[in-house]
N, C-alpha and C positions, 0 to 999 in steps of 0.2 A: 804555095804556102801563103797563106794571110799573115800580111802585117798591122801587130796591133798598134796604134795611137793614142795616148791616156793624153786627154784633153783635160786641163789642171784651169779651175776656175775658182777666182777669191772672192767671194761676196759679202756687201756690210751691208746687210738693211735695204738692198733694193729688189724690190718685187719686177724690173725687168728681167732678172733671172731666169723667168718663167719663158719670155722672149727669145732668152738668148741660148735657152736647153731645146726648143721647139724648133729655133734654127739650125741647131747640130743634128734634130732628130730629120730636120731635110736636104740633109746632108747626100749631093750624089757620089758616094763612090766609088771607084775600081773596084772589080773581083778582090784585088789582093790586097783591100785595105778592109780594116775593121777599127773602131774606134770605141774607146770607154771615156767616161769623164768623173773624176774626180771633184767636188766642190768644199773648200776650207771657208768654214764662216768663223769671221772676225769679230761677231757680235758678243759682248759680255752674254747674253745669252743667244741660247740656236735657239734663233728667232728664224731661221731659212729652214730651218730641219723640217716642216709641216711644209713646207713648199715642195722643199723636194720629194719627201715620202709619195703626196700627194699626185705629185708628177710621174714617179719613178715608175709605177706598173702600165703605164701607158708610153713609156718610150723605149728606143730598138736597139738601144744599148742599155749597158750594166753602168749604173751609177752608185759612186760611194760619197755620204755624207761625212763630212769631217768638221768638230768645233774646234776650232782654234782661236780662242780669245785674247784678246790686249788689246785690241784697236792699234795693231800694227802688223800692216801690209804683210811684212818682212816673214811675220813667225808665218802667217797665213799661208804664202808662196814657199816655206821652207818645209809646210805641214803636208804640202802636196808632193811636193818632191821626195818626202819621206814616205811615204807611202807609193809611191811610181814604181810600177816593175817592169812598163813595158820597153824594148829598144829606143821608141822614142815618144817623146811628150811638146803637146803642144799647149799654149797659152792664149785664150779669151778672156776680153774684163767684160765681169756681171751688166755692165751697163749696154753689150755690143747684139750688134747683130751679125752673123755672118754668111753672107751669100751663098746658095746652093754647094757650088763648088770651090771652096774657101779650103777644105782637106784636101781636095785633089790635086789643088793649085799649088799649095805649100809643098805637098811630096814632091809634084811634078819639077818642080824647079830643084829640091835637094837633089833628085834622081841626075836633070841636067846638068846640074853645075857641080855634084858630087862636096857639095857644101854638106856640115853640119850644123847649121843653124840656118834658118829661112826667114825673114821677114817679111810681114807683108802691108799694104796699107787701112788705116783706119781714117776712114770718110765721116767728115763730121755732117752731121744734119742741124743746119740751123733754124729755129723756128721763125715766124714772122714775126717782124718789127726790130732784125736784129741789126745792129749801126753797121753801114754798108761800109766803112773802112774795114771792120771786123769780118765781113763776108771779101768784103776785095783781094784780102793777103792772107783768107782762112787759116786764121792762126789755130783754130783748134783740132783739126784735122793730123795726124801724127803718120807722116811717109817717111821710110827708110831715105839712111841718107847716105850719100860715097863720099868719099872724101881720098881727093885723087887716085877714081875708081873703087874704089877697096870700101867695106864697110866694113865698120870700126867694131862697131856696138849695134845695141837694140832694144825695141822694147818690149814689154809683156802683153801687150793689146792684141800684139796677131803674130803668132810665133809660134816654129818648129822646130825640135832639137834634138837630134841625137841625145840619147840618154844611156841606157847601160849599157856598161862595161867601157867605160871611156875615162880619158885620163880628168875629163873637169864633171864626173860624178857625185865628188865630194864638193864640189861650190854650195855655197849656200847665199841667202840674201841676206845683206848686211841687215841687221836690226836695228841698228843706227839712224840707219835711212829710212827706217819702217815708218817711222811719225810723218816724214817729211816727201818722201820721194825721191827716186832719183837707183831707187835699188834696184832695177831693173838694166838700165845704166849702167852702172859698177857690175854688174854680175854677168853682161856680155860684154863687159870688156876683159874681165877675167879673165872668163873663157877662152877668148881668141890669145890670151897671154898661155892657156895650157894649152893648148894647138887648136882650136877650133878653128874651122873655118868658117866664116860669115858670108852671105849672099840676101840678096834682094829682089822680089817678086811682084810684079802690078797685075800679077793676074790670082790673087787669094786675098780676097775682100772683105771686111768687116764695117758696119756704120755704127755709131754711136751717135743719138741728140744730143744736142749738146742743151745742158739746165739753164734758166734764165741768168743763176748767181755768177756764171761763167762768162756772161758777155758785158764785161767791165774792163776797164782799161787796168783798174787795180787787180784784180785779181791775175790780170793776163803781166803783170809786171812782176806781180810774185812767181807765178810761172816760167815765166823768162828767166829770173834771180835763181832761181833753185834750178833748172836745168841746166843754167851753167855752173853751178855746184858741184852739180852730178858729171859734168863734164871734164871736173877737174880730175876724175877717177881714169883718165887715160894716162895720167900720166904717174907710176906707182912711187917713184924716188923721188926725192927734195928736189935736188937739182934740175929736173924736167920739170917739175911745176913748178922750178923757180922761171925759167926759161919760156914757161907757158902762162904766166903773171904776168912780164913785163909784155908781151907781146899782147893781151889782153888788152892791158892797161893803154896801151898804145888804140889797140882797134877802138875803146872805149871813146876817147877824146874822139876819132875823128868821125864817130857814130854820134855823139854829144855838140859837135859843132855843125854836121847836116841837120841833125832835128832842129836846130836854131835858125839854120839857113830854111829850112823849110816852118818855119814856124805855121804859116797862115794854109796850109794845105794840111788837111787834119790827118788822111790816109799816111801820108811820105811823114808827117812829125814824127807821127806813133810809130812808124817803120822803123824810122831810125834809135828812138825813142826808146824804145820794144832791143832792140839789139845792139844797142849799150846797155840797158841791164842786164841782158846774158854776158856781156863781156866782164862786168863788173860782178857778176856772180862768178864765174870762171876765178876773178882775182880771190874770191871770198874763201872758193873752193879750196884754193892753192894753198890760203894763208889757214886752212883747217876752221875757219868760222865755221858755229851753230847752224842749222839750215833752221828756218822757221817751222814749228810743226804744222800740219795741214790737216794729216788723214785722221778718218777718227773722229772727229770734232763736234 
């Protein structure tokens, strides 16, 4: 019996779409998989909808167009969800590319680890001339992470997930976090809160370039801040993100006194640098601060 996968894809305005439907279409897989893809555009208008059309009779699956407007991620990813029927769905961003065997990889490992969610990594590609500290500690690059073995959470760049008929069917992505990020974050942590089981895979590969606006110390600060925002969503009561604030605030100072010891080595400044503002976003999270808006813009 073939099992189907609705590949759920949100795109705002970027023409590698075309990239990243041409990578699913060389897709190798098992006998017993078959795959559909779903695409939710975020643009005030479906501006992708001629992309797709255009694509759609030349590729070896069935694809559904879907406008979903606000310039917010959140309605996007919950427009896809809402239309999902298959057992389970997986997650690409419009910007990626994914390797040959990126689906087989993903199932492969649920099948092993008898997981209900998989993640997997996204390999940043950086172009020439990008500052070698920012290549040294490839900050843009997004790999699963354990934390004392066990993964926590995930993100929507390279993901697989049980879907019907499960107890966190009804989750949805925070709209909240739609402007800013981090909903993807909150919404496998959920998860694993209604019994999901999380696991992690280095063999289902996805690459994304990364844009030149992205290889800035500022922007990767804001990134740092609002991921530990999103961070604060593991912990769901006062009390825990009271307990997860001071111990922040603590890792914060002694991240804030290495950058100064390291002052004159630019790689290890920004290291430290870079992870005191996640710490200090972590505190922002806790104390319910604004997250900065981002997406959309």
């Amino acid at each position: 019996m073939t099992v189907l996968i609705e590949v759920l894809i949100c795109t705002f305005r970027r023409p590698h779409l075309a990239q990243t439907l041409a990578s699913l279409a060389a897709q190798s897989l098992p006998p017993d998989l078959g795959i559909a893809v779903i695409v939710a555009d975020n643009d005030d208008r479906p501006s992708a909808q001629g992309l797709v059309a255009g694509l759609a009779p030349g590729l070896p699956y069935p694809i559904t167009y879907l406008h979903a407007p606000a310039r917010n991620i959140s309605l996007a990813r919950n427009a896809c969800l809402d239309h999902a029927t298959a057992p389970w769905v997986a997650f690409v961003d419009d910007d990626e590319t994914a390797d040959p065997g990126w689906i087989a990889g993903l199932w492969q490992a649920a099948q092993d680890s008898g997981a209900d969610a998989v993640f997997g990594p996204a390999h940043a590609v950086y172009p020439p001339g990008t500052p070698d500290w920012i290549v040294a500690r490839d900050y843009h690059s997004n790999l699963p992470e354990r934390r004392g073995g066990q993964v926590l959470t995930g993100h929507t760049c390279n993901a697989l997930l049980r879907w019907q008929g499960t107890r966190w069917q009804t989750l949805r992505f925070d709209l909240a976090r739609g402007t800013a990020g981090g909903e993807d974050t909150a919404f496998f942590f959920a998860a694993r809160r209604s019994g999901a089981r999380l696991a992690a895979t280095t063999l289902a590969r996805v690459s994304e370039p990364v844009a030149p606006a992205r290889l800035r110390f500022g922007w990767l600060v804001r990134r740092k801040f609002r991921m530990g925002q999103s961070y604060a969503a593991s912990e769901p009561d006062r009390l825990g993100q009271l307990r997860l604030a001071v111990t922040a605030l603590g890792k914060a100072a002694i991240c804030a006194a290495a950058a100064i010891a390291m002052l004159p080595v630019t790689e290890r400044r920004n290291f430290w640098a870079l992870r005191g503002i996640l710490h200090v976003g972590v505190i922002a999270g806790c104390l319910a601060l604004p997250q900065p808006q981002s997406y959309g813009r």
